[in-house]
N, CA, C and O atoms as a GROMACS GRO file, in nm:
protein
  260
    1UNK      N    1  -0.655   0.788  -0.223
    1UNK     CA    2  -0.732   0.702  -0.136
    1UNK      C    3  -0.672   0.712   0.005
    1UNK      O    4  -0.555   0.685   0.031
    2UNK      N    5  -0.771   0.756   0.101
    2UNK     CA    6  -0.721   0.734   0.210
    2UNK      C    7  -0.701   0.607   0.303
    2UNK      O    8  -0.781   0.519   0.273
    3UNK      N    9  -0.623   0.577   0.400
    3UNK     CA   10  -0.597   0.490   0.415
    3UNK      C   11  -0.697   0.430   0.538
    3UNK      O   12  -0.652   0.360   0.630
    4UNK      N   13  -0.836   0.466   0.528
    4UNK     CA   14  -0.914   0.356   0.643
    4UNK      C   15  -0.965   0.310   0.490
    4UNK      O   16  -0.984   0.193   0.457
    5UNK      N   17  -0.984   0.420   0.406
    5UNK     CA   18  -1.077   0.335   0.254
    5UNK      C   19  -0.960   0.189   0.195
    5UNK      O   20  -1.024   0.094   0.150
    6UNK      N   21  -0.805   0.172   0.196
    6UNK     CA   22  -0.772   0.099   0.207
    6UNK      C   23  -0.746  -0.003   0.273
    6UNK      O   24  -0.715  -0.111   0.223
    7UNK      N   25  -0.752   0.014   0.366
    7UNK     CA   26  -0.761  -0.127   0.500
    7UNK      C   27  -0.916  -0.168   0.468
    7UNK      O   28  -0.931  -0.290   0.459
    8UNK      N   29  -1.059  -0.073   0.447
    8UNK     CA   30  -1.120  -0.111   0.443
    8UNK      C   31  -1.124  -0.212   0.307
    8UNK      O   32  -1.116  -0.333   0.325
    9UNK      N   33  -1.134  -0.170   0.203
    9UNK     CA   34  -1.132  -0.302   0.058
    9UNK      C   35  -1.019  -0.403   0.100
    9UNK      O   36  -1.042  -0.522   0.081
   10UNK      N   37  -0.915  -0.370   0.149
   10UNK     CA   38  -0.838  -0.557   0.172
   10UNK      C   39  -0.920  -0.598   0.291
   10UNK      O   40  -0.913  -0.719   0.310
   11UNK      N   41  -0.985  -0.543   0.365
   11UNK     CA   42  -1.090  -0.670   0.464
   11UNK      C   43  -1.168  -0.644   0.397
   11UNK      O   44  -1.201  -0.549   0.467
   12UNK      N   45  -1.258  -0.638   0.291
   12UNK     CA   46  -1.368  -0.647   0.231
   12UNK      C   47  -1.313  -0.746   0.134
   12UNK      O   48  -1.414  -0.801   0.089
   13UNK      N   49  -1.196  -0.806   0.069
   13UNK     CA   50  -1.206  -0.857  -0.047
   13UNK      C   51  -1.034  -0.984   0.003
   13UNK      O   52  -1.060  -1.103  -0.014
   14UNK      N   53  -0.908  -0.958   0.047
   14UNK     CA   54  -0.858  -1.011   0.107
   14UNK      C   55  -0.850  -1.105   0.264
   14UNK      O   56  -0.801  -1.214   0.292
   15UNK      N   57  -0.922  -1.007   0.341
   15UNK     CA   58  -0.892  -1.028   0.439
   15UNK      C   59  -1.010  -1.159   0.469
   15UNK      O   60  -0.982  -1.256   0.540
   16UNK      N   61  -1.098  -1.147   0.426
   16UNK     CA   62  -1.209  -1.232   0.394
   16UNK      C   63  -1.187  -1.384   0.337
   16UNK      O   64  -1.222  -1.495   0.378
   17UNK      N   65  -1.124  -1.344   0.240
   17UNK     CA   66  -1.055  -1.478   0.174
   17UNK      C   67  -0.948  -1.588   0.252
   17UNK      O   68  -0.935  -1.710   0.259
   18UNK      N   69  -0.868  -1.439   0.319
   18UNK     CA   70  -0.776  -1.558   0.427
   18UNK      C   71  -0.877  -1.620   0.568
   18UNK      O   72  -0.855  -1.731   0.618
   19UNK      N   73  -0.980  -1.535   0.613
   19UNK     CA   74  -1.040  -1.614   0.729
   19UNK      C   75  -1.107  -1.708   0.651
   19UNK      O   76  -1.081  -1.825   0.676
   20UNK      N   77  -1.208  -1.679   0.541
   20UNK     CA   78  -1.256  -1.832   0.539
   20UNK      C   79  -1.154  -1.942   0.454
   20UNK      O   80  -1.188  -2.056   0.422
   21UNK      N   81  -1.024  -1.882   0.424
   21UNK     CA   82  -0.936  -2.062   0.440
   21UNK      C   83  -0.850  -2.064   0.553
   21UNK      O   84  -0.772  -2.155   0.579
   22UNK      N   85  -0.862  -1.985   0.603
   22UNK     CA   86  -0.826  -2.019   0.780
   22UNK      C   87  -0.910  -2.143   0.852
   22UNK      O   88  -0.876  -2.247   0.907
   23UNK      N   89  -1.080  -2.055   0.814
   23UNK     CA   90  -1.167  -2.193   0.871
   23UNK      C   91  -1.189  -2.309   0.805
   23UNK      O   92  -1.224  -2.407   0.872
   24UNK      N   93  -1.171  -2.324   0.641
   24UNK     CA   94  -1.122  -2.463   0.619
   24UNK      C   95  -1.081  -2.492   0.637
   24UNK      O   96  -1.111  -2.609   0.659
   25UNK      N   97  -0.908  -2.444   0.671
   25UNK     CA   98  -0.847  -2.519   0.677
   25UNK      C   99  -0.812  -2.571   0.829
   25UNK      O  100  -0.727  -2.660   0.837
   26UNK      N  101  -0.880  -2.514   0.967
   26UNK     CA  102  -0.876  -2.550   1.075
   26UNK      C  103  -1.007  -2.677   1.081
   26UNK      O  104  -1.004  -2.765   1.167
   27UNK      N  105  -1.088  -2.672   1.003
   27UNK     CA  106  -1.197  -2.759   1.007
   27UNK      C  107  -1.180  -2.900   0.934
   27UNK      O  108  -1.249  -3.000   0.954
   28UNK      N  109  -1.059  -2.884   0.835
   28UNK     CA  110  -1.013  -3.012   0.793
   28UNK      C  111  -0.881  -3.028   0.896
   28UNK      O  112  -0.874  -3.149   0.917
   29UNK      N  113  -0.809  -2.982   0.944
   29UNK     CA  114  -0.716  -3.018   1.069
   29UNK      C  115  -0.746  -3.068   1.168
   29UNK      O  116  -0.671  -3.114   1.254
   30UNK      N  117  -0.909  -3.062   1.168
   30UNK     CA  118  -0.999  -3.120   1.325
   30UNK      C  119  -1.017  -3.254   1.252
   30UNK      O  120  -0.971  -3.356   1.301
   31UNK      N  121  -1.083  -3.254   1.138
   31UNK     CA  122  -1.142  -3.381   1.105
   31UNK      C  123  -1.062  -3.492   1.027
   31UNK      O  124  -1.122  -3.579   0.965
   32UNK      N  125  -0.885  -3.485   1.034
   32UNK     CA  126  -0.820  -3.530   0.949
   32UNK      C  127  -0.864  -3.693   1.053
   32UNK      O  128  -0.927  -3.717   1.156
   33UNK      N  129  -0.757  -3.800   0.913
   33UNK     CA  130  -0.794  -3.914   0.961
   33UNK      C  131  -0.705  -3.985   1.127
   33UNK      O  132  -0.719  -4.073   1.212
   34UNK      N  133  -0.623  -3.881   1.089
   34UNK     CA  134  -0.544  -3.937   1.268
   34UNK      C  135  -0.557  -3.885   1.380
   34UNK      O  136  -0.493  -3.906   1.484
   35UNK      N  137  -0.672  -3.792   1.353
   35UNK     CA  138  -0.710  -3.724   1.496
   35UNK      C  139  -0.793  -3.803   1.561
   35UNK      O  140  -0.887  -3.725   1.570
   36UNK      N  141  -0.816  -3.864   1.593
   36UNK     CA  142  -0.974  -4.013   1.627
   36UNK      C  143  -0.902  -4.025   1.712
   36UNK      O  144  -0.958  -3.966   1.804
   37UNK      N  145  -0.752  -4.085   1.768
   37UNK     CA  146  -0.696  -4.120   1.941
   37UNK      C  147  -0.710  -3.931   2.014
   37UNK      O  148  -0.762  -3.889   2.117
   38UNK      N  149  -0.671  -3.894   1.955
   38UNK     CA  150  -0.585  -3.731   2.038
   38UNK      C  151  -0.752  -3.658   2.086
   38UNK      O  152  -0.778  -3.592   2.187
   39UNK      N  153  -0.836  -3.694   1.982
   39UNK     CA  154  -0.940  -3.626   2.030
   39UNK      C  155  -1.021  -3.728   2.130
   39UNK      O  156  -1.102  -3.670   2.202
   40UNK      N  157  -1.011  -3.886   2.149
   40UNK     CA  158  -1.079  -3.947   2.262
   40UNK      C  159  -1.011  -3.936   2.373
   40UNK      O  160  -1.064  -3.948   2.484
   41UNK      N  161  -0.861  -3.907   2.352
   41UNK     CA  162  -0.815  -3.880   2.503
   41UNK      C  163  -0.842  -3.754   2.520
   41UNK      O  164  -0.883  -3.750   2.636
   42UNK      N  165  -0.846  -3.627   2.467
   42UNK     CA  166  -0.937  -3.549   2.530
   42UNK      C  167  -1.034  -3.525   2.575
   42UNK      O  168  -1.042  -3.425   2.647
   43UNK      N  169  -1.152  -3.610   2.550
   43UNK     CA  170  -1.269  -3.623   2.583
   43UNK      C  171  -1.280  -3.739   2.707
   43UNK      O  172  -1.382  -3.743   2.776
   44UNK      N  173  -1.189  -3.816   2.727
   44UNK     CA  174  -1.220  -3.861   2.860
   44UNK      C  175  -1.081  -3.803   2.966
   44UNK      O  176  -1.025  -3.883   3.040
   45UNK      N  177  -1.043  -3.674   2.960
   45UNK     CA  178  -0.971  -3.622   3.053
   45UNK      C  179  -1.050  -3.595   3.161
   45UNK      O  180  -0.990  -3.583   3.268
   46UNK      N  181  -1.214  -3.577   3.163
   46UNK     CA  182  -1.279  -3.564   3.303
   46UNK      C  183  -1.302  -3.647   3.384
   46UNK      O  184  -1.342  -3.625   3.498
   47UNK      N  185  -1.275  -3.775   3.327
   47UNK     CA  186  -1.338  -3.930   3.384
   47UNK      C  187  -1.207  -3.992   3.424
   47UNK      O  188  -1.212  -4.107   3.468
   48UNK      N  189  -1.086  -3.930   3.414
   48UNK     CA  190  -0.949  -4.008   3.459
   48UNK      C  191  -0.995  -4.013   3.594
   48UNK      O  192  -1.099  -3.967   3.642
   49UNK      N  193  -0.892  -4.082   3.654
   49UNK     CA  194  -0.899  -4.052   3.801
   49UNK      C  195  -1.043  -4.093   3.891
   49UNK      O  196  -1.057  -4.110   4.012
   50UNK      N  197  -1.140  -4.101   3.779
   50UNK     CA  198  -1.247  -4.113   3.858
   50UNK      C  199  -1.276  -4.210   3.961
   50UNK      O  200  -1.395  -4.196   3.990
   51UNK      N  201  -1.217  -4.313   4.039
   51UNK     CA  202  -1.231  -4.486   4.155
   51UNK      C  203  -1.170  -4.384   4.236
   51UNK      O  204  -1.239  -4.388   4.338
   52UNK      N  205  -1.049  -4.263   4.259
   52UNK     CA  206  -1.012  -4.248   4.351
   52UNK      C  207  -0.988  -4.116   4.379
   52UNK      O  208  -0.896  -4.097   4.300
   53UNK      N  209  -1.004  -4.022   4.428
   53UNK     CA  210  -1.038  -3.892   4.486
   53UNK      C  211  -0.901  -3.823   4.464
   53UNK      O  212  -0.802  -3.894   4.448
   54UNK      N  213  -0.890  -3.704   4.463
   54UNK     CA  214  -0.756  -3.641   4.470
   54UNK      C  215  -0.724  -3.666   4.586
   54UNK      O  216  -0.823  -3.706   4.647
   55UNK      N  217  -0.588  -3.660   4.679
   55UNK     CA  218  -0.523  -3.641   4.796
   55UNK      C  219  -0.579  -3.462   4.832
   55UNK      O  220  -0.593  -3.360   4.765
   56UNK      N  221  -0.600  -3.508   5.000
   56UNK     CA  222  -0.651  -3.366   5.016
   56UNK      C  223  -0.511  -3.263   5.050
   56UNK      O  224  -0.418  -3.301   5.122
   57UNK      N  225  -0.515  -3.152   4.994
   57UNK     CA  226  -0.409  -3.119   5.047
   57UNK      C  227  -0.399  -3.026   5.197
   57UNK      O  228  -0.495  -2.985   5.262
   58UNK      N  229  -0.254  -3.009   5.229
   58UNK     CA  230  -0.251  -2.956   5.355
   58UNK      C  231  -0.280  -2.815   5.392
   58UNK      O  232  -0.245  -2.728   5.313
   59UNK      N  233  -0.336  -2.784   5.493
   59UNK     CA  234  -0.395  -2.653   5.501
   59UNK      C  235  -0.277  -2.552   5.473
   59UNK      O  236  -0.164  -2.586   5.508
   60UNK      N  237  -0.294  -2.430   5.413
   60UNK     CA  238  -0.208  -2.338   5.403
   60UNK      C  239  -0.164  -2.244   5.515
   60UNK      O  240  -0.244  -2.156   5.546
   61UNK      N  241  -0.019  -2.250   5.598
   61UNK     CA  242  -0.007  -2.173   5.691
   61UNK      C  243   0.002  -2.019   5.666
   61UNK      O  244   0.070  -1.976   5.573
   62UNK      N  245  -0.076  -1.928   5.760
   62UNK     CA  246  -0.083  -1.825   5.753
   62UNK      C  247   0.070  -1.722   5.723
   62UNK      O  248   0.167  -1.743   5.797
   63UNK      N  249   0.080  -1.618   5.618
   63UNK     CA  250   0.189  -1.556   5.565
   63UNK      C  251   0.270  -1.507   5.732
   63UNK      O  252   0.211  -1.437   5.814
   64UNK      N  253   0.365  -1.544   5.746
   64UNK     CA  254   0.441  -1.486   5.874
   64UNK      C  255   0.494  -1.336   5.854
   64UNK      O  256   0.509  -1.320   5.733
   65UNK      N  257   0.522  -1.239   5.913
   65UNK     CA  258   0.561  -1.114   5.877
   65UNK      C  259   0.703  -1.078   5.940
   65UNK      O  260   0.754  -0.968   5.918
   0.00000   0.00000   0.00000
């Protein structure tokens, strides 16, 4: 057996098996029961800050040579 015919059957029959419990198991890591704070403070990271503007910053002086 040459060896693309072996890489090919372990991603046809292994490699397969580990991505989809890769994606269970990233899809129960999203939805476990203590993610509910970590994921609302991510979701209002766009609205922080929002009553007051960033500070503008100072113009950049041109590179001296």
């Amino acid at each position: 057996m040459d060896t693309y015919s072996a890489l090919r059957h372990f991603a046809d029959s292994w490699g397969l098996l580990l991505m989809f419990l890769f994606f269970v198991g990233m899809v129960l890591w999203i939805f476990r029961p203590g993610a509910k704070r970590s994921h609302d403070d991510a979701a209002s990271i766009p609205l922080r800050n929002d009553t007051a503007p960033a500070a503008p910053s100072a113009p950049e002086k041109p590179a001296q040579k």
